[in-house]
C-alpha positions, 0 to 999 in steps of 0.5 A: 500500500502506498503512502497515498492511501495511507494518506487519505483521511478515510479508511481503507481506513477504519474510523467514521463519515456520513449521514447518508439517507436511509429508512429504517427499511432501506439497506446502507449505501456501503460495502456491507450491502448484503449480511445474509451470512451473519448469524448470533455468536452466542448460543443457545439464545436467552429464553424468548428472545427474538434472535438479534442476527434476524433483526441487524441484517435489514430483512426485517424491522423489530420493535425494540420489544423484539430487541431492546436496548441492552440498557433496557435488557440489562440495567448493569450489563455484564460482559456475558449480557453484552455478548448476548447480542454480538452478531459475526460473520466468523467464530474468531470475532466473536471470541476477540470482541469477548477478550477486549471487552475483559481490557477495554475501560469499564466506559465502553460497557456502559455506552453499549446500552444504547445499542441494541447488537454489535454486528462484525462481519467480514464485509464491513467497511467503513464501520457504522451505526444504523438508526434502522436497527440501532445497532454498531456494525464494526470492521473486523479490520482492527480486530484480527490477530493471525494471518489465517484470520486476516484471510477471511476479511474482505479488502475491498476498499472504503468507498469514500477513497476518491473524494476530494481528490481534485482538493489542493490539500488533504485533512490528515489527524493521527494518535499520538502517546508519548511523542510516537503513534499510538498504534501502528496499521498493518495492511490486510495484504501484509504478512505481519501478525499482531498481539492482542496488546497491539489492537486495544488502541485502536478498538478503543478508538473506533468504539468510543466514536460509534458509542458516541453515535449510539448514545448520542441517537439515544441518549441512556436516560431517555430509555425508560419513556420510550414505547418498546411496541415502536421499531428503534428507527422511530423510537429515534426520530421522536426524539430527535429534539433530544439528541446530542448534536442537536443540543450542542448545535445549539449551544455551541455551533459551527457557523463557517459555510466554507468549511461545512462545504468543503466537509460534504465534498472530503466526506460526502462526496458532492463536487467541488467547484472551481473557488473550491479547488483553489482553497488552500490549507492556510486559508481553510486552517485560519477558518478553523482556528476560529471555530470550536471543531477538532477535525473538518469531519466535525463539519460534515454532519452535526453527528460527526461534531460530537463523535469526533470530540468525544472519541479525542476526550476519551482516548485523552482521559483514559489512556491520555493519547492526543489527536493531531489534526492538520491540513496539509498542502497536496504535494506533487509529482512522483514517488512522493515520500511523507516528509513531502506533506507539509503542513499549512495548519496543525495542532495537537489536542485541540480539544483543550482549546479555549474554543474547543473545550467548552464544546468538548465537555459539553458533549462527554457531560451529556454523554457520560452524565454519571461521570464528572469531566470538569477536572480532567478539562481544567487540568488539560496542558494547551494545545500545541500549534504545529509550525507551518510548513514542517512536514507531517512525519518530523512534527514532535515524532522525535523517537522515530527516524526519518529512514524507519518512520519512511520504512514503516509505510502502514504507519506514516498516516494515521488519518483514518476516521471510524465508521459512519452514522446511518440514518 
């Protein structure tokens, strides 16, 4: 894979996009258009329950009566309820999804009760959250360990890869712990294996952004209202007053057209016009300076504003990884290496801005209402602003040599976002 994939802000990529339209009846507009195979990874089922697998592979509607919400199944979820409702295409990724549920942070349980089922199937790509079923589809693609495990994935592409391209800048955000990247991509066609140490990084990642969707669509203490005889889709229309990006649009919005059009063409995929293509990174980072987003994503959908922030607060919070976000200037020519990407507008932890922050907090408070944020945002270091035109690869990665860092192609551009929201 060449650095140019690796370079796109999508996922061949695994992290998130779109609000495309859809019904509750309608299958999502991605690779994952037909889960005919997908089966319930727990047996036998618990007594009565209508099996989750029939109601997440669009060929039918339930009722949340049929499938509720594991919150309304289950008050305190353990990890067994939770695998009651894991949904695959493979034994292997039931079993994983089980052993990071023992690792991941107790939070990613509690966010699971505005889920109905986890689907992970092999065809998955991007992973998403769907109103229709109001369950995570997730892309197995973070989840494999072995090569025999690699072979049963799909590699087919993300569908949004050639959007943007007639840009003259790419938008690249990456993890960052301890001065190195978080964790390292390994593509599906490579020979490489991992450990299990080596995906709960980036499984923490992409849960916390489609928890994000899940909680935000239904919010956990609006679920003992809710008429359980409605499917889940309509359930979550009702309420859409209540939803968190909503809420936060309204308190905190984003107001800059420019950079909201320039979202649905890098995400979306509408095109550009000719004012577009010329936009360069200095002027379109000096319009988001001014605004309280951590990411162009955020600019997409109001969705994506607050999973993008929460998915950073998260992953700072918890196991203190920053996210850089920067837009970068489109080198050209041949044989492009990453230290050819240089930056027009970069910062780390953008969520500790003075802007930002307030956004930030809002979103993880209504999120997480049980836990308490503002201490950890009162004790946050300032964001750190890149210097202009230094190249992606050499910005405060002083542990890594250029010759290794360039070596390590799967790991040059960690500018993957996680799943889409599917309406």
């Amino acid at each position: 894979m060449d650095l140019l994939t690796l370079a796109r802000p999508f996922y061949y990529l695994a992290i998130s996009t779109l609000l495309v339209s859809c019904n509750s009846s309608s299958k999502p507009n991605n690779n994952a258009d037909n889960l005919d195979h997908i089966y319930t990874y727990q047996q036998p089922l618990p007594d009565e329950q209508v099996d989750p697998a029939s109601c997440v592979n669009y060929s039918r509607t339930c009722t949340i009566a049929e499938l509720p919400f594991i919150a309304l199944s289950y008050p305190t979820p353990t990890i067994n309820d939770i695998m009651s409702r894991v949904v695959v295409s493979h034994d292997w990724m039931g079993a994983r999804f089980e052993t990071l549920l023992t690792q991941l942070p107790p939070e990613i349980i509690t966010l699971l009760g505005s889920v109905t089922a986890i689907v992970i199937a092999d065809n998955i790509r991007p992973s998403f959250y769907w109103t229709g079923s109001a369950a995570i589809y997730i892309d197995p693609y973070d989840l494999w360990l072995s090569n025999e495990e690699k072979k049963t994935i799909s590699q087919q592409g993300d569908y949004r890869s050639n959007y943007g391209e007639n840009l003259s800048y790419y938008f690249f955000h990456r993890f960052i712990k301890d001065n190195q990247y978080a964790y390292t991509t390994i593509p599906l066609d490579s020979p490489s294996e991992r450990t299990i140490d080596d995906i709960i990084f980036p499984m923490a990642s992409l849960l916390f952004h489609e928890l994000a969707h899940a909680n935000d669509y239904m919010p956990q203490n609006l679920l003992p209202y809710i008429d359980i005889k409605q499917t889940t889709n309509t359930v979550i229309n009702n309420l859409a007053s209540q939803r968190v990006n909503i809420l936060l649009a309204n308190a905190y919005p984003l107001q800059n057209e420019e950079l909201n059009a320039h979202a649905k063409i890098m995400y979306r995929g509408n095109k550009p016009n000719e004012q577009q293509q010329q936009d360069s990174a200095e002027y379109l980072g000096e319009l988001m300076q001014q605004e309280g987003a951590n990411h162009l994503y955020a600019y997409s959908t109001k969705a994506e504003d607050v999973a993008m922030l929460f998915q950073a607060t998260m992953l700072k919070k918890i196991f203190d990884i920053d996210m850089d976000s920067a837009f970068v200037v489109k080198p050209e020519g041949a044989n492009l290496t990453c230290a050819d990407y240089l930056i027009a507008w970069g910062v780390r932890n953008r969520i500790a801005d003075e802007i930002t922050q307030p956004r930030a907090l809002f979103v993880a408070q209504n999120i997480l209402p049980n836990s308490d944020f503002s201490t950890f945002f009162d004790n946050l270091e300032n964001p750190a602003t890149f210097p202009v035109l230094t190249d992606w690869c050499s910005t405060n990665l002083n542990t890594m040599s250029k010759k290794s860092y360039q070596n390590k192609s799967a790991i040059l551009i960690e500018s993957h976002l996680h799943g889409i929201t599917i309406y």
